[in-house]
C-alpha positions in Angstrom: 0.1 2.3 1.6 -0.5 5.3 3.2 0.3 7.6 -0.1 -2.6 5.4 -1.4 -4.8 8.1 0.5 -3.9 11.0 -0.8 -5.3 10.1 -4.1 -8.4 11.1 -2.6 -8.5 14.2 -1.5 -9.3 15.5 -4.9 -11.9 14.0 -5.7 -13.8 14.6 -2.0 -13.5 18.4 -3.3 -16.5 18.8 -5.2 -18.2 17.6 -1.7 -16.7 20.5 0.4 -17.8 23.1 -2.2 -21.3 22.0 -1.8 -20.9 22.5 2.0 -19.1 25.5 1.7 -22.0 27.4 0.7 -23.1 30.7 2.5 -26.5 29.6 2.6 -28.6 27.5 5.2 -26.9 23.9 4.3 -29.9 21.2 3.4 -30.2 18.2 4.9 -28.3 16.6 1.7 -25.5 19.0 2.1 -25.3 18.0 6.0 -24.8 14.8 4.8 -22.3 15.5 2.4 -20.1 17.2 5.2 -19.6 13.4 6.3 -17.5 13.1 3.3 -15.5 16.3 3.5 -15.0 15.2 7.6 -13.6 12.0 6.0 -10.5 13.8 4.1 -10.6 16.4 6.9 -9.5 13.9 9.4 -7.7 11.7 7.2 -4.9 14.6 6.5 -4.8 15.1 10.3 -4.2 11.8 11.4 -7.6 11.1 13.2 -7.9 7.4 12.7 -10.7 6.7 14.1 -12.6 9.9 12.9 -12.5 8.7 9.7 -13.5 5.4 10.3 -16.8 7.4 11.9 -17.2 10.0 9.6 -16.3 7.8 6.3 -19.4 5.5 7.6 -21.4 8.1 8.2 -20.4 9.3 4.0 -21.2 6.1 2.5 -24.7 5.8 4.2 -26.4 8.6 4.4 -25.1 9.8 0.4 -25.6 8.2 -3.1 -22.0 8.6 -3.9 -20.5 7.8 -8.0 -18.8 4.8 -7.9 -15.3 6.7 -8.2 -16.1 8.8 -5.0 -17.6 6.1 -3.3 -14.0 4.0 -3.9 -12.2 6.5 -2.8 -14.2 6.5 0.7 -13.5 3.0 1.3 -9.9 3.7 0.2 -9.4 6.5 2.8 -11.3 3.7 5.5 -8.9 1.0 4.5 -5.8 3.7 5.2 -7.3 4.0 8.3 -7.7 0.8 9.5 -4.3 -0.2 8.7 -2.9 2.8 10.6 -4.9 1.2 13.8 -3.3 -2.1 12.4 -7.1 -3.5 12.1 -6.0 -5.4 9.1 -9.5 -7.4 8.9 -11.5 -4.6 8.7 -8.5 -3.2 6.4 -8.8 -5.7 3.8 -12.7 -5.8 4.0 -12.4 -1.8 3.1 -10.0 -2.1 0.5 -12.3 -4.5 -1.2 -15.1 -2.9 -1.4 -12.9 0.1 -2.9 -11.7 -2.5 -5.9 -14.9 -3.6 -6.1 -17.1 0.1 -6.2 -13.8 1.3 -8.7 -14.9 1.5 -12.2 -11.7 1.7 -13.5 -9.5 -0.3 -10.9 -6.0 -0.1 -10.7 -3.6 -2.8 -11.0 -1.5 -0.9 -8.0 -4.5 -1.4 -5.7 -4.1 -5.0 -6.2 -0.6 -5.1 -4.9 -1.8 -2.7 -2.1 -4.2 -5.4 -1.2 -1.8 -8.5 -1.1 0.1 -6.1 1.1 -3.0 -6.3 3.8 -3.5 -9.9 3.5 0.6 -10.3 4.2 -0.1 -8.2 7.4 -2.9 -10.3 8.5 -1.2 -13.5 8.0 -1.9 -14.7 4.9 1.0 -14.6 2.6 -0.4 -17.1 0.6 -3.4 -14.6 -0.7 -1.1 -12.4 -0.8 1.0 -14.5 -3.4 -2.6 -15.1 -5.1 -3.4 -11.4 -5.7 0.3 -10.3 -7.2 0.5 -13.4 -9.7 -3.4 -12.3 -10.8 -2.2 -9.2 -12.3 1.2 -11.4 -13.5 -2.1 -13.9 -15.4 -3.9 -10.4 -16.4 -1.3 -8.8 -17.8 -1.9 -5.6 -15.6 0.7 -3.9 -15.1 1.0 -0.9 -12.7 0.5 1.8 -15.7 -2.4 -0.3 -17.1 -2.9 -3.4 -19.0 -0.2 -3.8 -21.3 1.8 -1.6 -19.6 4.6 -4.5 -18.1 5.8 -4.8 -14.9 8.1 -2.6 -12.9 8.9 -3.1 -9.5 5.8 -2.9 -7.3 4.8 -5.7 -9.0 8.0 -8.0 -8.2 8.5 -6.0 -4.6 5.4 -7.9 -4.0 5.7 -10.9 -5.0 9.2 -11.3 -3.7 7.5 -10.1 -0.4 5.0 -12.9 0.0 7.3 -15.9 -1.7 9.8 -14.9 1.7 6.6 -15.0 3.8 6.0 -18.3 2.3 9.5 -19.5 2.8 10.5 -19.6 -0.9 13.9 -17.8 0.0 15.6 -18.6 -3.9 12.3 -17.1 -5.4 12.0 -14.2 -3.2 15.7 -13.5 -4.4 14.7 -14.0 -8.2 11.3 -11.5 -7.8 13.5 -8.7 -6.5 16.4 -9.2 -9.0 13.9 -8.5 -11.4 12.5 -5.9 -10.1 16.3 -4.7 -9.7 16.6 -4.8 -13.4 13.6 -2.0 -13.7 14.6 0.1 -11.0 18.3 -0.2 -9.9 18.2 2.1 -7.2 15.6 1.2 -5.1 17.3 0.4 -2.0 14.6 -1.2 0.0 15.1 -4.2 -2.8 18.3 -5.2 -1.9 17.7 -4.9 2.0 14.9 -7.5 1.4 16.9 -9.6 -1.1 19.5 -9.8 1.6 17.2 -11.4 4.0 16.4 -13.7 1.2 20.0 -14.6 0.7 20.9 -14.9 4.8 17.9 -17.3 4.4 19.9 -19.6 1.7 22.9 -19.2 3.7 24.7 -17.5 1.2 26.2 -15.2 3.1 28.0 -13.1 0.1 25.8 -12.4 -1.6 23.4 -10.7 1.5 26.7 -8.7 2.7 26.6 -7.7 -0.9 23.4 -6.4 -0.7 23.1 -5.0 2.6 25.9 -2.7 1.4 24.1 -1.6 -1.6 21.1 -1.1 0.9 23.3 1.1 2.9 24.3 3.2 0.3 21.4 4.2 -1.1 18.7 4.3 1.9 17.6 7.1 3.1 18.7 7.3 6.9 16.0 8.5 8.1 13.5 5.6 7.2 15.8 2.8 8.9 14.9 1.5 11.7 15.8 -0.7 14.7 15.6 -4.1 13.1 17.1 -2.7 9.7 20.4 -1.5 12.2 20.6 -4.7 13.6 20.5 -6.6 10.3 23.5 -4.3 9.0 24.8 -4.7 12.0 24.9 -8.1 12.0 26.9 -7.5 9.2 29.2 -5.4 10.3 28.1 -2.8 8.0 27.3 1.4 9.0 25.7 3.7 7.6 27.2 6.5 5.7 
């Protein structure tokens, strides 16, 4: 989610050369600032500043639809960070909806919001959308790699449907073998089933490939609970 973000940077540039003018700025250029504040505080971690200033952007500008997006997309970011998911989701729509030329990624970033607000079966809804559409994450037409089934497999778990959480992330396995964060969730999936091989299986192909540095308490005590350490 939060690389999402950094997608927008660019295209708030052509804003900040307007404002970075030698001149007097004009009231439109004063208004324009909002949207370089926006990316401003977004790359320094000022939550709520960009909540502010991103409002501040979208109301007092006539934005393009692609720039306007990409407000709301650096809001949504934002509001997820503060774990607001509501207001989260309610940004990230409006992002898909102001997008001409939506991406089937920002889908699956969306069923990831509605899965941290509680509502895995949305969640499932959004992912098997772009499964009917055809839109996969390069495009339509493109097939399915594995966001797509990382997703999916996320909300069937959430939904209970251990066996086919385990079948989204083996095929999302067969696309991208060494994505480790895969196997650590179709090891939950297999505890879940009781099969016990098959999560000890997986938990050790989690621990060879993960990078250290992005596993955390609940991830130790999983492995843990399998005997297993870290390299």
């Amino acid at each position: 989610m939060p690389n999402a973000s950094i997608r927008g940077f660019a295209l708030l540039a052509v804003a900040a050369v307007i404002t970075g003018c030698a001149h007097q700025p004009t009231p439109a250029e004063l208004n324009l600032q909002h949207c370089v504040n926006t990316s401003k505080a977004m790359r320094a971690e000022q939550n709520q500043q960009v909540i502010q200033e991103s409002e501040l952007c979208l109301t007092k500008n006539t934005l393009p639809p692609k720039i306007k997006s990409t407000v709301y997309l650096l809001q949504s970011v934002a509001y997820t960070n503060l774990k607001q998911y509501p207001q989260a989701i309610s940004a990230r729509e409006k992002s898909i909806a102001t997008n001409p030329h939506p991406e089937p990624r920002a889908i699956l970033e969306l069923s990831y919001l509605y899965r941290l607000n509680g509502n895995p079966q949305k969640a499932l809804e959004l992912v098997q959308s772009n499964l009917d559409a055809g839109l996969g994450e390069n495009g339509k037409g493109a097939g399915f790699n594995m966001p797509t089934f990382y997703h999916l497999g996320l909300a069937l778990y959430d939904l209970g449907q251990y066996r086919e959480a385990a079948e989204a992330y083996s095929a999302g396995l067969i696309k991208q073998p060494d994505y480790a964060w895969a196997y650590y969730q179709r090891a939950l999936a297999y505890d879940r089933l009781g099969d016990k091989e098959n999560a000890r299986r997986d938990l050790n192909q989690f621990a060879k490939r993960v990078d250290p540095s992005s596993v955390e308490a609940q991830h130790k005590a999983q492995l843990a609970a399998y005997q297993i350490k870290l390299p």
